[in-house]
Legacy VTK file of the C-alpha trace (Angstrom):
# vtk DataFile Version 3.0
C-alpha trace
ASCII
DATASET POLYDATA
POINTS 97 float
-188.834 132.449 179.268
-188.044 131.556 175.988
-184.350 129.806 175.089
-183.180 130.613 171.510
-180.395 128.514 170.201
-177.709 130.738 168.463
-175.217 128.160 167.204
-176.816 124.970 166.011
-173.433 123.282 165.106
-172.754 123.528 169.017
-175.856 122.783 170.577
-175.563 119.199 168.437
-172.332 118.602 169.829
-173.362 119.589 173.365
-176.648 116.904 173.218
-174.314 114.005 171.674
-171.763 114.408 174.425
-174.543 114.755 176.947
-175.996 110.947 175.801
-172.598 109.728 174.914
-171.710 110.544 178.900
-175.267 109.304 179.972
-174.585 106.040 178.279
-171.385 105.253 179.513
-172.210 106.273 183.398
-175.563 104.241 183.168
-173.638 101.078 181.503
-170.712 101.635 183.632
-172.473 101.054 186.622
-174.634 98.555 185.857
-171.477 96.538 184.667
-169.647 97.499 188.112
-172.996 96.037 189.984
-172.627 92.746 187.439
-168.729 92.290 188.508
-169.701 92.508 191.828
-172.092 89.974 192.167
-169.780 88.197 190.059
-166.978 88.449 192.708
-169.578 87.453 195.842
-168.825 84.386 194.682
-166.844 81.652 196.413
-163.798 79.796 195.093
-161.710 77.279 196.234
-158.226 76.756 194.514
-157.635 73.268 192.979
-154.042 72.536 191.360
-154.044 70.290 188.535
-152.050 66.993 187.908
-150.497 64.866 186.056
-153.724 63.342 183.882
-156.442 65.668 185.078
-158.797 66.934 183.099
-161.264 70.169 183.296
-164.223 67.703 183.083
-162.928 65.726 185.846
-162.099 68.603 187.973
-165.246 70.158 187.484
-166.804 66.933 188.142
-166.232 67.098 191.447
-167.406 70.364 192.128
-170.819 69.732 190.420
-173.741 69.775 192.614
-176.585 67.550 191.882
-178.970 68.414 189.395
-176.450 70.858 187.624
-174.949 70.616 184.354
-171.302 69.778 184.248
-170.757 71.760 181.364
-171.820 75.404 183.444
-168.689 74.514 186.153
-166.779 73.835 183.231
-167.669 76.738 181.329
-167.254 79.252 184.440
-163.364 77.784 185.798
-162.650 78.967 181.701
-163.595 82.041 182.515
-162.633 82.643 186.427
-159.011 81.827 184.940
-159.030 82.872 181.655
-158.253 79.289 179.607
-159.862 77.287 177.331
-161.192 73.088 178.435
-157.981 71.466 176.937
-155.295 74.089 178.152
-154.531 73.109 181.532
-150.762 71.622 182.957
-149.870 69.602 185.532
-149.205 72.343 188.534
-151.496 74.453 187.926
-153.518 76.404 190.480
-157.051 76.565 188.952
-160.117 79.089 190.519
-162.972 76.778 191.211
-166.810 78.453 191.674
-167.716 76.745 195.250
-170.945 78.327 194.883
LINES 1 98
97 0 1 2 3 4 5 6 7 8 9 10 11 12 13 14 15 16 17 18 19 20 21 22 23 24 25 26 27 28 29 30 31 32 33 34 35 36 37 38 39 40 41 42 43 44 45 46 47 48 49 50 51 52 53 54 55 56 57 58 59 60 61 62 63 64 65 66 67 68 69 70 71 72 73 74 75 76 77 78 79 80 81 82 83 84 85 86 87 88 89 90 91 92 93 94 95 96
């Protein structure tokens, strides 16, 4: 059985939607099985004070034989902040794992 294509103009559009969808259900769910894994993770909440720093926070979190600047680098981005923007009072996401 022989297909014969009759509009080419369609048939184009019908393949590029076809990869366009492939692409965004393949990298949609590998990105819902990296968030996730990303959320198996524990936390335990630390609230800042008056004179903390990341570092220091983060220093106490660090197990041995890891680099402090990973902890640091994940409470950024478990609260959304950069290292210097942190206030006395408040309630910071710490990676317990």
């Amino acid at each position: 059985m022989k297909y014969r294509i009759t509009n080419r103009k369609r048939f184009i559009t019908f393949l590029t939607a076809v990869i366009i969808l492939s692409y965004l259900l393949v990298f949609g769910l590998v990105n819902i099985a990296f968030a996730s894994d990303n959320n198996l993770k524990s936390t335990a909440s630390v609230t800042v004070s008056a004179g903390d720093t990341l570092w220091e926070i983060a220093g106490d979190y660090v197990r041995p034989g890891n680099d402090i600047r990973n902890i640091v680098h994940e409470i950024c981005i478990l609260n959304g902040i950069r290292a210097g923007e942190i206030y006395p009072g408040q309630v910071l996401m710490i990676p317990s794992n």
